[in-house]
N, C-alpha and C positions, 0 to 999 in steps of 0.2 A: 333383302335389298335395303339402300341405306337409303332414305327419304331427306332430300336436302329441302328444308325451311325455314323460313326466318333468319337466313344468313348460319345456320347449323344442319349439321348431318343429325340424321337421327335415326336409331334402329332398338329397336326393343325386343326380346328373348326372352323364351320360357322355358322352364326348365322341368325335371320330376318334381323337386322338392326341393328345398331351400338350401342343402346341404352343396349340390349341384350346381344351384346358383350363385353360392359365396367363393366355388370354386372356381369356377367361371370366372368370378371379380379378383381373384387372386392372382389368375395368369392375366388377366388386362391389367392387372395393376401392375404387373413386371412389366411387362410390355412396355407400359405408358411410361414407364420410369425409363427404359430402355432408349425411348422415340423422344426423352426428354419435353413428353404432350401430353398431357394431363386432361379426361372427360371431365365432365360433368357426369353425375349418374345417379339414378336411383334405384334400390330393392327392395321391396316386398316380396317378402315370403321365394316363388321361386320365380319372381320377375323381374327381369333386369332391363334398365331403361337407359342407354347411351346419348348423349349431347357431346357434339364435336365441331368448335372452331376453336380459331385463332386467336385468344387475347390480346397479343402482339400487331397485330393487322388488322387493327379495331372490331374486333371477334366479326370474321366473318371467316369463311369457308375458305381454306389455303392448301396445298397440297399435302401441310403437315397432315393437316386431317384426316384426306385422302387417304396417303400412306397409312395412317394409325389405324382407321376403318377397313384396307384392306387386309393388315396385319391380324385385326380382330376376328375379319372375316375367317383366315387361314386357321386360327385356333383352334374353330368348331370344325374342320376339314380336314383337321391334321392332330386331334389331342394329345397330348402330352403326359 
């Protein structure tokens, strides 16, 4: 579930190993390119850390996000 704070969605993922993880960031990163929404994000080893608002809407939480998050969600539900 996505945790919205501080005007951001947030959701954080673990993986086996890092290899998993980089994969992971590879289909969000089509994605994001796709939704024209770009995270925030960070990885260690095989943990992925999501941030999601709005630049454009004084970075707070907008629907884009929504969408991008639930889009993310369907990834791990539906792999590729």
């Amino acid at each position: 579930m996505w945790n919205e704070t501080e005007n951001q969605l947030l959701k954080s993922y673990e993986f086996a190993n890092f290899i998993e993880a980089f994969g992971f960031m590879t289909k969000v990163a089509l994605l994001a390119e796709a939704h024209n929404h770009h995270p925030w994000w960070s990885n260690v080893y095989n943990k992925v850390e999501i941030r999601l608002s709005t630049h454009d809407a004084g970075n707070t939480v907008t629907q884009k996000d929504r969408d991008l998050a639930a889009a993310i969600d369907k990834l791990l539900q539906n792999p590729i």
